[in-house]
C-alpha positions as MATLAB code, in Angstrom:
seq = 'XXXXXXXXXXXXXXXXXXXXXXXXXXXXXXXXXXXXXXXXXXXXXXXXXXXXXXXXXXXXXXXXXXXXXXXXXXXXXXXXXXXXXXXXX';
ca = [
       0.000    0.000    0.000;
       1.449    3.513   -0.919;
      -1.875    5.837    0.130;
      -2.791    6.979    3.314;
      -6.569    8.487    2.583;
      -8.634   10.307    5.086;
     -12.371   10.925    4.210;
     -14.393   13.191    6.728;
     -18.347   12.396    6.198;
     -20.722   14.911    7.608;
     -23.644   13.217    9.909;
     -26.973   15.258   10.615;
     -26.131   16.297   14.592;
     -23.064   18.606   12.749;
     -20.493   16.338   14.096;
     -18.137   14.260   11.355;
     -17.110   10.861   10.739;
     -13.417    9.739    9.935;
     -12.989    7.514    7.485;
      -9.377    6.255    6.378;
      -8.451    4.144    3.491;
      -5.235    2.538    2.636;
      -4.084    2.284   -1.767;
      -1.673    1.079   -3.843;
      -3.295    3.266   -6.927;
      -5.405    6.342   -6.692;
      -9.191    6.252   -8.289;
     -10.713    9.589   -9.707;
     -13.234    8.762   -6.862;
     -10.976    8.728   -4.432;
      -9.120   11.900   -4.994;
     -12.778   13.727   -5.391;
     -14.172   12.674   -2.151;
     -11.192   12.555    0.058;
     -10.045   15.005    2.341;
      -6.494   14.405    2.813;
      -4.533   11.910    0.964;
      -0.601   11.382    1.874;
       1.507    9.295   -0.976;
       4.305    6.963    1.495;
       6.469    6.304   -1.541;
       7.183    9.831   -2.632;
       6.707   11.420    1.455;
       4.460   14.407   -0.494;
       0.497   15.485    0.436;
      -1.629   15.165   -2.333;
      -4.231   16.137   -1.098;
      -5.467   18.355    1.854;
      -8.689   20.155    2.142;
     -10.879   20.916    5.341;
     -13.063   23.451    6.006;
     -10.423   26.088    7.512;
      -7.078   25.977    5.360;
      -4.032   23.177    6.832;
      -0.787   23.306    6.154;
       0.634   20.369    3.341;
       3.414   19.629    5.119;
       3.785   15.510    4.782;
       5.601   15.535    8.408;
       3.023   17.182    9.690;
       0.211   15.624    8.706;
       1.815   12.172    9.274;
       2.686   12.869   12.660;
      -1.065   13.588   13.782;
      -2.198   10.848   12.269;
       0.438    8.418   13.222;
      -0.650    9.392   16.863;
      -4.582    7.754   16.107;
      -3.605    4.962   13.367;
       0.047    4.082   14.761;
      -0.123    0.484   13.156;
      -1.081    1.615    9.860;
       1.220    4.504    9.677;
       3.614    1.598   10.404;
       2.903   -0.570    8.065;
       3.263    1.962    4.868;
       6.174    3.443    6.573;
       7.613   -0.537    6.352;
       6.684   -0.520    2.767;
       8.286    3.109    1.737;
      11.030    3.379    4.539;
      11.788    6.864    4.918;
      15.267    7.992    3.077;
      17.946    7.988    5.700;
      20.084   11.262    5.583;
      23.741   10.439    5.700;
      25.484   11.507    8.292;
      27.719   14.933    7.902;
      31.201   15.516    7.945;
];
């Protein structure tokens, strides 16, 4: 899996349901209805859109979510390690 898609559904009481989705391939669906989609293998946001303005900062938005879905964060992280930065000299 390379996605990491969030999907916020409004219910009638005003208050919203999370849903999260994980992808190897994007659908035209799936970039239409979803609120904030992270790509593992290329560490970018492709999406992000709520109703007040977020920053699209991949470490960011991977850090809040890695504190609610710690085992799937994992698991794409295990798929697309992050690039190690060689030490400097």
């Amino acid at each position: 899996m390379r996605y990491f898609i969030v999907t916020y559904i409004s219910k009638p009481d005003g208050r919203y349901d999370e849903v999260i989705k994980v992808a190897e391939k994007l659908t035209t669906k799936m970039v239409r209805s979803a609120n904030i989609i992270l790509d593992f293998k290329n560490r970018t946001v492709e999406k992000a859109r709520l109703e007040t303005p977020i920053q699209r900062d991949f470490t960011l938005i991977r850090d809040y979510f890695d504190k609610i879905y710690t085992q799937i964060i994992g698991e794409l992280e295990k798929n697309y390690p992050q690039p190690s930065v060689p030490p400097s000299n």
